[in-house]
N, C-alpha and C positions, 0 to 999 in steps of 0.2 A: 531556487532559494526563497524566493517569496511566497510560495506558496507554503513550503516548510513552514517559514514564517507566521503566517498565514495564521496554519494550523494550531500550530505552541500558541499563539498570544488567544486565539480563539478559546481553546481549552482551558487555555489560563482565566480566562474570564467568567467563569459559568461557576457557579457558586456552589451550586447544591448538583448530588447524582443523576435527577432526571433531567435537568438543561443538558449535562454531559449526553446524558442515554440520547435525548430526542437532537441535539447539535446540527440543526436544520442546515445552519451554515455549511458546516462541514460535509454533510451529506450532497450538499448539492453540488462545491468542490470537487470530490469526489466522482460522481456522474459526470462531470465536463473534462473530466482526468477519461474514466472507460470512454467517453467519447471521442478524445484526443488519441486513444491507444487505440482505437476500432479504425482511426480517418486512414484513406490512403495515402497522403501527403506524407513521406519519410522523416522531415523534417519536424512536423508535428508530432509523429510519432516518437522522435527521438527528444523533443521538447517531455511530453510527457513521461518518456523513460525517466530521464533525469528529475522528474517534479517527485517521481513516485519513491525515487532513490534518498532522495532530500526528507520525504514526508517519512521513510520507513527509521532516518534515523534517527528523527524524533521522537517517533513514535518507540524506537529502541529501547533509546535513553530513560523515558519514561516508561517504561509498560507497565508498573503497577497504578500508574494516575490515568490510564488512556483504555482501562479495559472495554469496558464499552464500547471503544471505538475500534478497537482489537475486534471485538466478540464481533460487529456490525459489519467490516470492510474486510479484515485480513484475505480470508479465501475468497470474495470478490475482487479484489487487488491482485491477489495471484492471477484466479481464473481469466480477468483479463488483460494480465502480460502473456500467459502462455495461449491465449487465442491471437494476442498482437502480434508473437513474432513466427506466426505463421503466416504472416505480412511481411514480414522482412526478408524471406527467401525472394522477394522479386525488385529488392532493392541493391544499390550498387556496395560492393562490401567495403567500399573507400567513404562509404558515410558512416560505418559504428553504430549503425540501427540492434543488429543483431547482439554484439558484444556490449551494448547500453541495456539491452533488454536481460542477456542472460544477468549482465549487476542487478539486475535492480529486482529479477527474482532470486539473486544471492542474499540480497538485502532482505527479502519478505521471507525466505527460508530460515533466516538468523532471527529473526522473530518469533514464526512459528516453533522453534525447538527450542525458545527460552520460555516460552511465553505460557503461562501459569494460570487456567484458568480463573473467575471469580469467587466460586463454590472448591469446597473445600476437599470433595468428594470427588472431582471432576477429574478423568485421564488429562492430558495434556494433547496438543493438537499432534505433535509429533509421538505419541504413544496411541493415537489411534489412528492416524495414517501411513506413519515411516516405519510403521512395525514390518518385519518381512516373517 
C-alpha cells in the first residue's frame, strides 16, 4: 500500500511531461520491485506480488495521467511476474505465492487491454499482442 502510495503522490507532484517521462523516483522503485520478484525468499516475493497489485491499481485508475509510465514499465512489470512465478513452483502452496502472482498479472492484463496508447495512430497493446 505504501508504495502504491508512493507512486500517486510521486506522479502527482511533477508538473510538466518530461519530470513524468524521466520519474527517476519511480524508476528506481520499480527495479527494487523486479528485484524483490527475482529474490528467492517466497515471502519477498509475495511482498512484491501485492506492491505490484496495489501499483497497477493506481495506475488503472489513472491511465490517461500515468502514460508514460504505462509506455516505460507495463511489459517490464509483466515480463517480470511471469519469470517470478516460475519461482513459485518450489514454494509451499500454503503460502499464496502462486495465486498472488497470477492477481497481480490479472491486474497488469486489465491494464494492458484498457490501455490506449499516447499517439493517436497507435494499435493498442492488446490489439497487437492478444490478437489470435
Amino acid at each position: 500500500k505504501f508504495l502504491a502510495e508512493f507512486v500517486k503522490w510521486t506522479l502527482k507532484g511533477t508538473k510538466d511531461a518530461k519530470e513524468k517521462e524521466q520519474a527517476q523516483t519511480v524508476k528506481k522503485m520499480f527495479y527494487r520491485i523486479y528485484g524483490l520478484l527475482s529474490h528467492p525468499s517466497a515471502p519477498k516475493r509475495l511482498g512484491a506480488y501485492l506492491a505490484v497489485k496495489q501499483i497497477a491499481v493506481i495506475l488503472r485508475q489513472n491511465s490517461s495521467n500515468h502514460t508514460r509510465i504505462i509506455d516505460q514499465f507495463l511489459l517490464e512489470l509483466i515480463h517480470n511476474c511471469i519469470m517470478s512465478l516460475r519461482l513459485c513452483q518450489h514454494d509451499q502452496p500454503s503460502m499464496g505465492t502462486a495465486k498472488a502472482a497470477t492477481d497481480a498479472l490479472h491486474k497488469l492484463d486489465s491494464i494492458m487491454r484498457q490501455y490506449k496508447p499516447s499517439k493517436d495512430n497507435a494499435r493498442t497493446f492488446a490489439e497487437i499482442f492478444l490478437t489470435k
